[in-house]
C-alpha positions in Angstrom: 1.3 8.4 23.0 0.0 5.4 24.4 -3.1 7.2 24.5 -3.5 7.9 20.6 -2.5 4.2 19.7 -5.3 3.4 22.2 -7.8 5.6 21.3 -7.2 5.5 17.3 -7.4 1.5 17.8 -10.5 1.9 18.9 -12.3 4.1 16.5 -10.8 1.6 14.2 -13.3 -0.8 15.0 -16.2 1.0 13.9 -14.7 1.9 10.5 -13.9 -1.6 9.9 -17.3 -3.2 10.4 -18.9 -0.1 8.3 -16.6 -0.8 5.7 -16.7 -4.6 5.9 -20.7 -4.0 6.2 -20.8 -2.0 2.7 -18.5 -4.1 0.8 -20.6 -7.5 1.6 -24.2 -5.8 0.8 -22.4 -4.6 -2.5 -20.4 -7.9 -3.5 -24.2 -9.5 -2.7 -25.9 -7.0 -4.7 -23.9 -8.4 -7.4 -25.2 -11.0 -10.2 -24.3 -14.6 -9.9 -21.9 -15.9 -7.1 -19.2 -18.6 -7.2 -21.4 -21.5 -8.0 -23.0 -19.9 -11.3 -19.9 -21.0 -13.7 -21.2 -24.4 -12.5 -24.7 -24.4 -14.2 -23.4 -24.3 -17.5 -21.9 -27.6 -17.1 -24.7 -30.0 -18.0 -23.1 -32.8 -15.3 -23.8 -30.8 -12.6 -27.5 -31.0 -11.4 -29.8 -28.6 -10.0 -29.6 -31.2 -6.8 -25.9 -31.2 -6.6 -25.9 -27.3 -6.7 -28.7 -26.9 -4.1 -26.4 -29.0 -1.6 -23.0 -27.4 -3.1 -25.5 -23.8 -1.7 -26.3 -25.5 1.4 -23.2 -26.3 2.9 -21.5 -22.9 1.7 -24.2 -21.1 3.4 -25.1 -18.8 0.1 -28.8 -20.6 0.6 -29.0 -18.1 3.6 -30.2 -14.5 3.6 -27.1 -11.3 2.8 -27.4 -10.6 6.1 -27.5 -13.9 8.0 -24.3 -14.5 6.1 -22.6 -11.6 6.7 -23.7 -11.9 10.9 -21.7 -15.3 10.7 -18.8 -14.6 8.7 -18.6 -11.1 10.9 -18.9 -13.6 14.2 -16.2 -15.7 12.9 -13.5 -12.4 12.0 -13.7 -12.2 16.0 -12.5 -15.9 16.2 -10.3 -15.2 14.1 -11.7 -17.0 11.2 -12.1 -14.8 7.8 -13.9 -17.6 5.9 -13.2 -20.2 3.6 -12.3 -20.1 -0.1 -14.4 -22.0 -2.5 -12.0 -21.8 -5.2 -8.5 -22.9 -3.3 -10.5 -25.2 -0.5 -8.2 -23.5 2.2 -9.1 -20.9 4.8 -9.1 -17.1 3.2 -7.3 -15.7 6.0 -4.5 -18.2 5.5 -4.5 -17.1 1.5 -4.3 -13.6 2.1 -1.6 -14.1 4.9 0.4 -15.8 3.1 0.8 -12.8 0.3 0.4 -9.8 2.7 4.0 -10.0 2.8 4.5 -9.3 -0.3 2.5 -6.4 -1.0 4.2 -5.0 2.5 7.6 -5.2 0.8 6.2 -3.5 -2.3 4.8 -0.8 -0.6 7.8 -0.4 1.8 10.5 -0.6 -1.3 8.0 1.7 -3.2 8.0 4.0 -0.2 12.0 3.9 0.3 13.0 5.0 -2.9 10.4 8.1 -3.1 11.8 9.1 0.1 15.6 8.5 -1.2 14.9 10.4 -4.6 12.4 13.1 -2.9 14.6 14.2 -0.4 17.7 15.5 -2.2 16.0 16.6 -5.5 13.3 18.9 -3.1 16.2 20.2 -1.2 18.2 20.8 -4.5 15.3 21.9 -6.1 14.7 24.7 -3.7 18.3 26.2 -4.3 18.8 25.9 -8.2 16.6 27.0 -10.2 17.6 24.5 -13.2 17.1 21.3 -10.7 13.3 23.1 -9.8 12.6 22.9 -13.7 13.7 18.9 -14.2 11.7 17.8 -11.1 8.5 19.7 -12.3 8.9 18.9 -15.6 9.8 15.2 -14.4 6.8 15.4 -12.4 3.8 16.1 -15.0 5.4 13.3 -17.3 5.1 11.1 -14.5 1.6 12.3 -13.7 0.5 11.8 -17.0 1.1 8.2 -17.5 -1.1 6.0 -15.7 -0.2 3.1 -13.6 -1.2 0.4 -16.0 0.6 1.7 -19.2 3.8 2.1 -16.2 3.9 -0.7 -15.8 3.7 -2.3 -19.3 6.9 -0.2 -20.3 8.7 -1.3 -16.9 7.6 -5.4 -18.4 8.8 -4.4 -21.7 12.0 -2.8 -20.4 12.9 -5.4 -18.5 12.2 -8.7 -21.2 14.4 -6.5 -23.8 17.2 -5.9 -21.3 17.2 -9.0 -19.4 18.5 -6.6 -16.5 15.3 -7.6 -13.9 13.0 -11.1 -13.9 9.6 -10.8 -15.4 7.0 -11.7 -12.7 7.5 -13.7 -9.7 8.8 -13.4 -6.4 11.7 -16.3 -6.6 13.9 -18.3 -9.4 13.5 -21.5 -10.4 17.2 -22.5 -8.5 15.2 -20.4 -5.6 15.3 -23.4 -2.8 19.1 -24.4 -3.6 20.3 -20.8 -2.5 21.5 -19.8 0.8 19.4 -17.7 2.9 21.4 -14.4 2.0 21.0 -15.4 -1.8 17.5 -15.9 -1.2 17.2 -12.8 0.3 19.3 -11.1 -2.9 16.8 -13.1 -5.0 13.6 -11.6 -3.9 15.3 -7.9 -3.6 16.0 -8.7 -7.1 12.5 -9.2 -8.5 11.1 -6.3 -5.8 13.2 -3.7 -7.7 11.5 -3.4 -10.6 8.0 -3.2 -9.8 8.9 -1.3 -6.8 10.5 1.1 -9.0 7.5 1.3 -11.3 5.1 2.1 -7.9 7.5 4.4 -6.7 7.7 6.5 -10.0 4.2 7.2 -9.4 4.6 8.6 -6.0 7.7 10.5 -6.4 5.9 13.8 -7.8 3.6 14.7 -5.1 6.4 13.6 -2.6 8.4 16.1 -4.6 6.4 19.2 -4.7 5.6 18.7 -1.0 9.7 19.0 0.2 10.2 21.5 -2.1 7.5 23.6 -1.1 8.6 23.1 2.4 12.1 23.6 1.7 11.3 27.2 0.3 9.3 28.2 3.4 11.8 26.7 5.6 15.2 28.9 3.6 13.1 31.5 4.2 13.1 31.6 7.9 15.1 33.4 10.4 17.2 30.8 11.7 18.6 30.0 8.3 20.0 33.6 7.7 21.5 32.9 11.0 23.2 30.0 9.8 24.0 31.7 6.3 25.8 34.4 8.5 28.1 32.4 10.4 29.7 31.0 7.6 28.2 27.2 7.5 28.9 25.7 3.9 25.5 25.8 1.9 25.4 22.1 1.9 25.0 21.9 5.8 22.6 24.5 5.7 20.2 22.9 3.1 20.4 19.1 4.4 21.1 19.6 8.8 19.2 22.7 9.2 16.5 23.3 6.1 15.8 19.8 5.2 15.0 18.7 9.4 13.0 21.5 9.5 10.5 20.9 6.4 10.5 16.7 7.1 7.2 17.5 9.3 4.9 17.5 5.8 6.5 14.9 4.5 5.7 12.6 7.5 1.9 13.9 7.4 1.7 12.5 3.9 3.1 9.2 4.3 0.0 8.6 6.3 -1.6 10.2 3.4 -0.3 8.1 1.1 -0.8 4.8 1.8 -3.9 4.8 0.1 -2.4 5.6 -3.6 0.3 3.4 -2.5 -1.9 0.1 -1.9 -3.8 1.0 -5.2 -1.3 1.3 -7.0 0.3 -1.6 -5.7 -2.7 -3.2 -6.8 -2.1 -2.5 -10.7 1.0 -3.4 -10.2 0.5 -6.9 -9.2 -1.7 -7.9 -11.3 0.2 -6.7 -14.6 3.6 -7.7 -13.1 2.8 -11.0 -11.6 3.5 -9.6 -8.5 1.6 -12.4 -6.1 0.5 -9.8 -3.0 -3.0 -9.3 -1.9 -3.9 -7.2 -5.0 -3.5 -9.7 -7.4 -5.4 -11.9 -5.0 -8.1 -9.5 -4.7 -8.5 -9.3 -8.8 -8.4 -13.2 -9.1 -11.4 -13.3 -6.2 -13.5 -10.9 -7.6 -13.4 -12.6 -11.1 -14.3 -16.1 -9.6 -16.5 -14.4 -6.8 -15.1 -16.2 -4.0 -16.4 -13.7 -1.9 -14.7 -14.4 1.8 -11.0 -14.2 -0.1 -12.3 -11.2 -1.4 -13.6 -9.5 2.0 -10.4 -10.8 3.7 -8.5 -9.1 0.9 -9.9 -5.6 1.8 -10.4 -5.9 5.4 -6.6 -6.5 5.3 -6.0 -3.4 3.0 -8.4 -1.4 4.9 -5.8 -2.3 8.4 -3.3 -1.7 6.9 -3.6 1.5 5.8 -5.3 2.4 9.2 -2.0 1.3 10.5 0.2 3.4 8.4 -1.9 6.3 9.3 -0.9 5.4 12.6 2.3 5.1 11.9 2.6 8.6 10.6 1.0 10.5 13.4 3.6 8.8 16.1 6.4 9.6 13.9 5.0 13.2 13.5 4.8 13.4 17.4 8.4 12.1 17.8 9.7 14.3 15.5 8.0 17.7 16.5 8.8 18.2 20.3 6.0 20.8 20.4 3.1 18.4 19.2 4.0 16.2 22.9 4.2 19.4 24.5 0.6 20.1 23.4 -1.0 16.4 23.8 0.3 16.4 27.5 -0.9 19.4 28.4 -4.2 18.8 26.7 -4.2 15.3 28.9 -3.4 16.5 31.8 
């Protein structure tokens, strides 16, 4: 195991400065930069701007910026932001966080709902028809008209906050109201992320519950008598987990996308919205943080899944010692 984190570290590298690499020659590529705005205000001279381009460094050739912004990401430096005058990697830092906790709250109640309607589903027949059914609705809307409903559900019912991470009386609570207060305005755009994820996660367990009540060992069970219950959730449902854990690696692409969307239309303040704010005033090393940060993290949750994949299926260590040694 220490070998895969090792090695998939690694190869990580390489992906990163390709990617990294790509998005600066295409955000350069681009017209106008975050001093254009700036010429249309006739008290700003052609002087001012020249030394405004000077000490940002855009005077300089793509690549000659992109050699020292890449020589500062190994000093740990991501840049500086031209629009909020503060380091980019301390920006994005501060609203990783947030977009962790979306994701993670996303991913915990697709899991949660998943689970026992894919079991379910692969027993009754009537349960199989709602979650498919279920399933192509939820499909069929896309993520921004999701999550306009879930804003206009929740300013008629007054049941979850509208935007924001905090209240107003935030810094008077205790730190357990605090920490009720944030899960408070996580639910509903977590929710709304998570309603987009739950179909695939759906067809996957059920498809892998079938092939699982279909083998031996469950007849086996069937015939000495174990309530059906036991035999879908202890002995079917461990049994068909091994896809499920393939696709959360899988899925943390579609889930930092659409945690994207969801930030920006539910003033959720993660690296998404961050990202979208960047790219419309072109402050371009917030912007490269911003994906270089996306980029890791789903690296990591790709990670993530193949260890958990390897704990879970004895056989797969079995197979990566023997092919070490």
């Amino acid at each position: 195991m220490e070998r895969i984190i090792r090695r998939r570290l690694l190869g990580l590298l390489p992906l990163l400065a390709g990617l990294a690499l790509l998005s600066f020659l295409l955000l350069q590529i681009a017209p106008g930069d975050v001093l254009s705005d700036l010429r249309l205000n006739p008290q700003v001279s052609e002087e001012t701007l020249a030394d405004l381009r000077r000490k940002y460094g855009l005077d300089r050739p793509w690549y000659v910026q992109f050699g020292r912004w890449l020589w500062g990401i190994v000093r740990g430096d991501f840049g500086h932001s031209f629009l909020y005058n503060r380091p980019a990697g301390e920006l994005v830092g501060e609203r990783a966080f947030n977009t962790i906790a979306l994701a993670a709250g996303a991913l915990g109640m697709t899991v949660a709902a998943a689970a026992p309607a894919g079991a379910l589903a692969a027993r009754y027949r009537a349960i199989e028809r709602a979650g498919a059914a279920l399933s192509t609705i939820a499909l069929s809307v896309p993520s921004l008209l999701l999550a306009i409903m879930a804003m206009q559900f929740a300013a008629k019912t007054s049941w979850f906050p509208i935007g924001g991470v905090s209240s107003l009386e935030y810094e008077s609570l205790t730190a357990a109201g605090k920490a009720a207060d944030y899960l408070h305005h996580l639910v509903l755009p977590a929710l709304t992320l998570a309603l987009r994820q739950l179909p695939g996660w759906f067809r996957n367990l059920h498809t892998g519950m079938r092939e699982a009540l279909a083998e031996d060992f469950i007849l086996a069970a069937r015939a000495k008598g174990l309530p059906e219950a036991s035999v879908l959730f202890k002995h079917a449902l461990r049994n068909a987990l091994n896809p499920l854990i393939t696709m959360f690696g899988s899925s943390m692409g579609s889930l930092l996308s659409g945690a994207f969307v969801i930030e920006v239309v539910m003033s959720w303040p993660g690296i998404g919205s961050l990202a979208v704010s960047s790219l419309l005033n072109r402050d371009l090393y917030v912007l490269m943080a911003c994906l270089m940060y996306a980029a890791i993290l789903m690296a990591l949750g790709n990670l993530l899944a193949d260890l958990l994949l390897l704990l879970a299926d004895p056989r797969l260590r079995r197979g990566e010692t023997t092919g070490g040694a």
